[in-house]
C-alpha positions in Angstrom: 0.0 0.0 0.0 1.4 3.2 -0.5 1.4 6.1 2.3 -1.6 7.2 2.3 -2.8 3.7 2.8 -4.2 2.9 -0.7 -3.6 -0.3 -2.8 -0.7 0.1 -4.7 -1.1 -0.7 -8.2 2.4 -2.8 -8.3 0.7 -5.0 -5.3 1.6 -7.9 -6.8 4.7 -7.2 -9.5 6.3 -9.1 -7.0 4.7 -12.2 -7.6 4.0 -12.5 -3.5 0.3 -12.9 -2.4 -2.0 -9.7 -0.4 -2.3 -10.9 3.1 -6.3 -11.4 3.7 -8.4 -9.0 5.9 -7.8 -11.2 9.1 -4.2 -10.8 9.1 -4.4 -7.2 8.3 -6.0 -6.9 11.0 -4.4 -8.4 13.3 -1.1 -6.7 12.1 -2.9 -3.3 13.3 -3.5 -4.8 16.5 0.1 -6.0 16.8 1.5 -2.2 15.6 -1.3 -0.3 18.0 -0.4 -2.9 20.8 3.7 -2.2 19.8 3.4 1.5 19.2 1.7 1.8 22.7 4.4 -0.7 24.6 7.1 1.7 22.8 6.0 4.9 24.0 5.7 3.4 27.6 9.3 2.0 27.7 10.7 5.2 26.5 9.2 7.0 29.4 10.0 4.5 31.4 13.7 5.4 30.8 13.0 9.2 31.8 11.5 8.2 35.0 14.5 6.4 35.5 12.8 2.7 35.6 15.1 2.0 32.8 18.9 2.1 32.5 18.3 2.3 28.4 15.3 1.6 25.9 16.0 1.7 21.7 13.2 3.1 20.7 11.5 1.5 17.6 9.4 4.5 16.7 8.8 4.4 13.3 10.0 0.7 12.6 7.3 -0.9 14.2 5.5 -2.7 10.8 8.8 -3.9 9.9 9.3 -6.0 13.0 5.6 -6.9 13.4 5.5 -8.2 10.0 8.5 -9.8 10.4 7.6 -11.4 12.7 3.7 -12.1 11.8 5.0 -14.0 8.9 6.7 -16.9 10.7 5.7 -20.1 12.5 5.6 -20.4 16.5 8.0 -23.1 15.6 10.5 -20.8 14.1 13.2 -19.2 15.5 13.9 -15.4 15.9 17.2 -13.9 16.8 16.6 -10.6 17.8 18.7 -7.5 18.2 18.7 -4.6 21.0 16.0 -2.3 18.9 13.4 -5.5 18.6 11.7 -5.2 21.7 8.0 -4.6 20.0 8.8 -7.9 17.9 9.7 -9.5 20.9 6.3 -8.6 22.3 4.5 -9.5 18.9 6.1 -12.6 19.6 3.9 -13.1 23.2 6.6 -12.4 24.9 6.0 -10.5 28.7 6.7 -7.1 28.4 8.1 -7.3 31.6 10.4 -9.7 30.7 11.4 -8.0 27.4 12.3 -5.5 29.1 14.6 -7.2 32.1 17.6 -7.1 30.0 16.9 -2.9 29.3 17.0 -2.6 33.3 20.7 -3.6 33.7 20.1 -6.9 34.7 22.6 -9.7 33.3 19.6 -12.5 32.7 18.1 -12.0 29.5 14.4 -12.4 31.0 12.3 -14.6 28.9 12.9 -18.3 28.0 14.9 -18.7 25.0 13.6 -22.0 24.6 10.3 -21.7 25.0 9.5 -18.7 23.0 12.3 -20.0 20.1 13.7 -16.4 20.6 17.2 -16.1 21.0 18.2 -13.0 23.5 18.5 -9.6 22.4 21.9 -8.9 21.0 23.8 -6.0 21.6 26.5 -6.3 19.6 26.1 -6.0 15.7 25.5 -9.2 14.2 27.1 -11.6 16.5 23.4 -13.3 16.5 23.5 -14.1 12.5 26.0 -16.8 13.2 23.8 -18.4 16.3 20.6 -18.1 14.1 22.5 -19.8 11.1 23.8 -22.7 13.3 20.7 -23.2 14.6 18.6 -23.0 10.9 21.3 -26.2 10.3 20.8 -28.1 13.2 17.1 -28.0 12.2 18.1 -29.4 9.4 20.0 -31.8 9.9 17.5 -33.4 12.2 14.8 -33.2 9.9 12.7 -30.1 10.9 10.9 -27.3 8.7 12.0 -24.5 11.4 12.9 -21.2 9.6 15.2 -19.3 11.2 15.2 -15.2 11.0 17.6 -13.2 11.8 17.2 -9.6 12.4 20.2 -7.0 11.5 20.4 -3.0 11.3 22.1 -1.8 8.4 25.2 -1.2 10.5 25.0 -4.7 10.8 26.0 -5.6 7.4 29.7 -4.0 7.7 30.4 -6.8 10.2 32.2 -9.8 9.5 29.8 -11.7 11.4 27.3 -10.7 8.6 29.3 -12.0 6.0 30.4 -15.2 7.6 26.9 -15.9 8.5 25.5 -15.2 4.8 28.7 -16.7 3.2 27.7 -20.3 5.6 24.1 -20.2 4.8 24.2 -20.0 1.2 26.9 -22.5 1.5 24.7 -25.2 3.1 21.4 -23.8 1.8 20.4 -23.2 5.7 16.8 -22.4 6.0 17.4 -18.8 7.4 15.7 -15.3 6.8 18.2 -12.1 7.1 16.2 -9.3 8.0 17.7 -6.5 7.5 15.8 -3.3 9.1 18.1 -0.2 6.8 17.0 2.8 9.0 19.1 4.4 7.3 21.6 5.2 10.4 24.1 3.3 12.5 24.1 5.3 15.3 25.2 8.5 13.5 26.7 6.8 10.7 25.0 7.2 7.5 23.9 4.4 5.2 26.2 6.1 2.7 29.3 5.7 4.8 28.1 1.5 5.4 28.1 0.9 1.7 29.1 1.6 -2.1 26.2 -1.1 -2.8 23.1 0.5 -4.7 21.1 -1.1 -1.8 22.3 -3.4 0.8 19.9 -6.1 -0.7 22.8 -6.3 -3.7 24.7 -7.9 -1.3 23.2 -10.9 -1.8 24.4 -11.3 -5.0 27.8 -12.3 -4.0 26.6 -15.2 -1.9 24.4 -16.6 -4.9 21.4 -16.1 -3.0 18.3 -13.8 -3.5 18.2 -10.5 -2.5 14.9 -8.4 -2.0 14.0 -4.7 -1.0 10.7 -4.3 0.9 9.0 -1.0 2.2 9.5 -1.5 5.8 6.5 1.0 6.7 4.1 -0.9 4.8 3.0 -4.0 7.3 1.0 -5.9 4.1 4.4 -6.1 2.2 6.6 -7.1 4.9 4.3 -9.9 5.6 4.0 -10.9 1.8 8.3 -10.5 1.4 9.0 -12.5 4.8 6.1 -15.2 4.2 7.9 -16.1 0.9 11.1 -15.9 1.6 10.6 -18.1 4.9 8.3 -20.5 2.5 11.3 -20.7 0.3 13.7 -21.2 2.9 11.1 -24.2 4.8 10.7 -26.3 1.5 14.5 -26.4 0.8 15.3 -23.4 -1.4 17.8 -21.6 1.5 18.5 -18.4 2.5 16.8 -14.5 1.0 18.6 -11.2 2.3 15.3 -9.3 3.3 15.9 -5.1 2.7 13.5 -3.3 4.6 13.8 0.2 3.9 12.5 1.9 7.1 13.1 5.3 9.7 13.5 5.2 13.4 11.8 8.6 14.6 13.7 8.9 17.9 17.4 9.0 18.4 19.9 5.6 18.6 19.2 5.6 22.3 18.2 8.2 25.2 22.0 8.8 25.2 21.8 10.0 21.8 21.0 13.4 20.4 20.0 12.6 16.5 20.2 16.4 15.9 23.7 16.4 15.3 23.6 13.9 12.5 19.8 14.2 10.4 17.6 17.5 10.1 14.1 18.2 11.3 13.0 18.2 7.4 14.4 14.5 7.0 12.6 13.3 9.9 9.2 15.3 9.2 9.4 13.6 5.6 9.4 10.5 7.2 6.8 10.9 9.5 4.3 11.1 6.7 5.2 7.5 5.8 4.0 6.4 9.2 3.8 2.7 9.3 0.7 3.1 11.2 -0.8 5.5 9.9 -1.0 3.6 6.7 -2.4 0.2 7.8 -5.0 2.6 9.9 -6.1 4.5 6.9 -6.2 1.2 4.7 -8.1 -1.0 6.9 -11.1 2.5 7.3 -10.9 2.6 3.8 -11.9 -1.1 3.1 -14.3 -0.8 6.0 -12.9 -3.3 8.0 -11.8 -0.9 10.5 -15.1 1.6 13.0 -14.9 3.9 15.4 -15.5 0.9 18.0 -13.1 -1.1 16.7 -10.5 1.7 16.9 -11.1 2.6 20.3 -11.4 -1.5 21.6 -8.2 -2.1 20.5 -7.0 1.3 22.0 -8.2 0.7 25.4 -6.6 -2.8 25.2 -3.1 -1.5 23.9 -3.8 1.2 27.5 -4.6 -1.5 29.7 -1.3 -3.1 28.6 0.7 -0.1 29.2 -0.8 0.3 32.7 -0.1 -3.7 33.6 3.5 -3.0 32.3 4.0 0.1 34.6 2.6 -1.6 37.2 4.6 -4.8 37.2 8.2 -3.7 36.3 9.8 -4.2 39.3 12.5 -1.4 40.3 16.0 -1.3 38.7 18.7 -4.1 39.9 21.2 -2.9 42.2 24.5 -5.1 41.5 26.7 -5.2 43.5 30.1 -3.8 42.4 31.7 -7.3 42.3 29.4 -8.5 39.6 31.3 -6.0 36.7 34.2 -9.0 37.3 32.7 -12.2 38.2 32.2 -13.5 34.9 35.1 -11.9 32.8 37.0 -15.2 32.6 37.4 -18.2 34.5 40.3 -17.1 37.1 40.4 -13.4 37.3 43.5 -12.0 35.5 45.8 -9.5 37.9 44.7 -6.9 35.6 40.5 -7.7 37.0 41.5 -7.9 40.4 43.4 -4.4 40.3 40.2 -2.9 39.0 38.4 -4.9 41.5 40.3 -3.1 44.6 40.4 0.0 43.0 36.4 0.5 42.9 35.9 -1.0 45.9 38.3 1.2 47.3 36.5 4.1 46.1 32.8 2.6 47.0 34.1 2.5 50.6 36.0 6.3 50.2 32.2 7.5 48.8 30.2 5.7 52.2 32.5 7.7 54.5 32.2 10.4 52.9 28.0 9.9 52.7 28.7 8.9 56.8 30.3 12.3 57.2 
C-alpha cells in the first residue's frame, strides 16, 4: 500500500500474495499494541525505571510483519532495537524488558518462545541463528530461522560469515535486515558503495529483495515467501526493509547532530501506522469501536507493564568482574580493589 494507505497498483509485481483481511487486521493490532508498549518503555527510561530503551518509533511494521509471517516453531534472533517484535512474539513485556534494566539474565525463556536474546552487539546473533537454521536441518525439521540486522549490521564480519555459511549449506534462514538508514550516527552512505544493501546478496548466490518497511502488508507478503522458500529447501533471501526510526539511537543519543528536522518530518508522513489505519477504514474493516477496543486494550497493557516492572537491579560492584573469565587476570583484580576502594571512600564520605 502506498502512504496514504491505498492499494498500490504494483501490489503484486512481486509475484507475492495480499495478506487477507484477518491478518491485516491483526497486524494493526500488533502495531497499536507495539506502538503503545514503545511509547511506555521510553518513558519509562525518563523516570529512571530503565537504564536504556532503543526506541523503535517508526519501525514498528517492519518488526511486526517480520515477525507475523513466521511459524511459532521458528526461530527469531533478535537485536537490541526488537523489543516490540519481541512482544508480537507473546513475549512478557516485563520480561522484554529485564535485559533494558541492567540486569545480566536476559528475562524470557529462549527456549520456550524459540527467541534467541536480544543482542547487543552488531550481528554476532547471524552466526547463532544460522547454526541453529542447520541443526534444524539436519535433524529433519521445517523450522525457519530469521535473523534480524540494522544496516550497521551488514559491515560486520559476522554478517558476512553468516550469509557466506548459509548459502553455503542452503540453511533455511531469513536475514532481516531493518536499513533505518543510520548506524548510530553513521549514515547508510558511509556503510556501503552497494546500490542497496539487498545487492549484497548477489555475491553469496542467494536472493536478495527490497521491501518498504513502513508498509506492514508487504513485509508480511516478502517475509512469508522468503521463509516458504527457505522451509521447503530453497535456503537463505537477504530481506531489505527500507524503514526510519523517529527517535534517536538511544536516550544517550542526540540525533540532531547527525539528520535534520526536514528529513525526519518527511518520514513521518510515511508512518507505518498511519498507513495500515487509513487502509483497513478505507476497506471498512476498520469503525470507530473497533479503533477505540483495541486502544483501550493497547492502554490496559501499558498500565499492567507500569505496574509490574519491578524497580531497577542494584549489582553489586563485584558483579562487573565475576564472569570476565574463569580465574580473574591481575589486571581484574586491580580494578576490583580500586572500585571497591573508592565505594568504601564515597560511604565515608555519605557517613560524614
Amino acid at each position: 500500500m502506498d502512504p496514504q494507505g491505498a492499494r498500490a497498483p504494483e501490489a503484486r509485481a512481486a509475484g507475492h500474495a495480499v495478506p487477507d483481511a484477518a491478518t491485516l487486521l491483526a497486524a494493526h493490532r500488533a502495531l497499536v499494541r507495539g506502538r503503545r508498549f514503545d511509547r511506555q518503555a521510553t518513558a519509562l527510561v525518563k523516570q529512571g525505571r530503565l537504564a536504556v530503551y532503543p526506541s523503535a518509533h517508526g519501525q514498528e511494521a517492519a518488526e511486526v510483519g517480520a515477525v507475523l509471517a513466521l511459524r511459532a516453531t521458528d526461530w527469531l534472533f533478535p537485536t537490541y532495537r526488537d523489543s516490540v517484535a519481541l512482544v508480537t512474539r507473546g513475549i512478557d513485556p516485563v520480561e522484554v524488558l529485564t535485559l533494558l534494566r541492567g540486569d545480566w539474565h536476559c528475562g524470557y525463556d529462549p527456549i520456550a518462545h524459540r527467541t534467541g536474546p536480544q543482542c547487543t552487539p552488531l550481528a554476532t546473533q547471524a552466526p547463532h541463528a544460522v547454526g541453529v537454521a542447520y541443526a534444524a536441518r539436519a535433524r529433519g525439521e521445517d523450522t525457519v530461522v530469521l535473523a534480524f540486522l540494522g544496516d550497521g549490521a551488514t559491515s560486520e564480519g559476522d554478517f558476512h560469515e553468516a550469509m557466506n555459511f548459509a548459502a553455503v549449506f542452503q540453511a533455511p534462514v531469513v536475514f532481516f535486515v531493518q536499513n533505518n538508514r543510520y548506524a548510530i550516527s553513521v549514515p547508510l552512505a558511509r556503510q556501503t558503495a552497494a546500490p542497496s544493501l539487498a545487492h549484497k546478496a548477489v555475491g553469496y548466490g542467494v536472493p536478495g529483495i527490497g521491501v518498504d518497511g513502513n508498509d506492514v502488508a508487504a513485509v508480511l507478503a516478502v517475509v512469508g515467501a522468503a521463509a516458504e522458500r527457505a522451509r521447503t529447501g530453497g535456503g537463505p533471501t537477504l530481506v531489505e526493509a527500507h524503514t526510519y526510526r523517529m527517535d534517536a539511537h538511544t536516550n544517550a543519543d542526540d540525533a540532531s547532530r547527525y539528520r535534520s528536522d526536514e528529513e525526519v518530518a518527511a518520514w513521518r508522513d510515511r508512518d507505518p501506522l498511519d498507513r495500515i489505519t487509513a487502509h483497513l477504514r478505507g476497506a471498512g474493516l476498520l469503525d470507530a469501536a473497533l479503533e477505540a477496543e483495541i486502544a483501550a486494550q493497547a492502554e490496559a497493557d501499558a498500565a499492567d507493564l507500569r505496574e509490574r516492572l519491578p524497580a531497577g537491579p542494584v549489582p553489586g560492584g563485584d558483579e562487573l568482574f565475576a564472569h570476565v573469565y574463569a580465574s580473574p587476570t591481575p589486571q581484574l583484580r586491580d580494578q576490583a580493589e580500586r572500585l571497591r576502594a573508592e565505594q568504601a571512600a564515597d560511604e565515608l564520605e555519605d557517613a560524614r
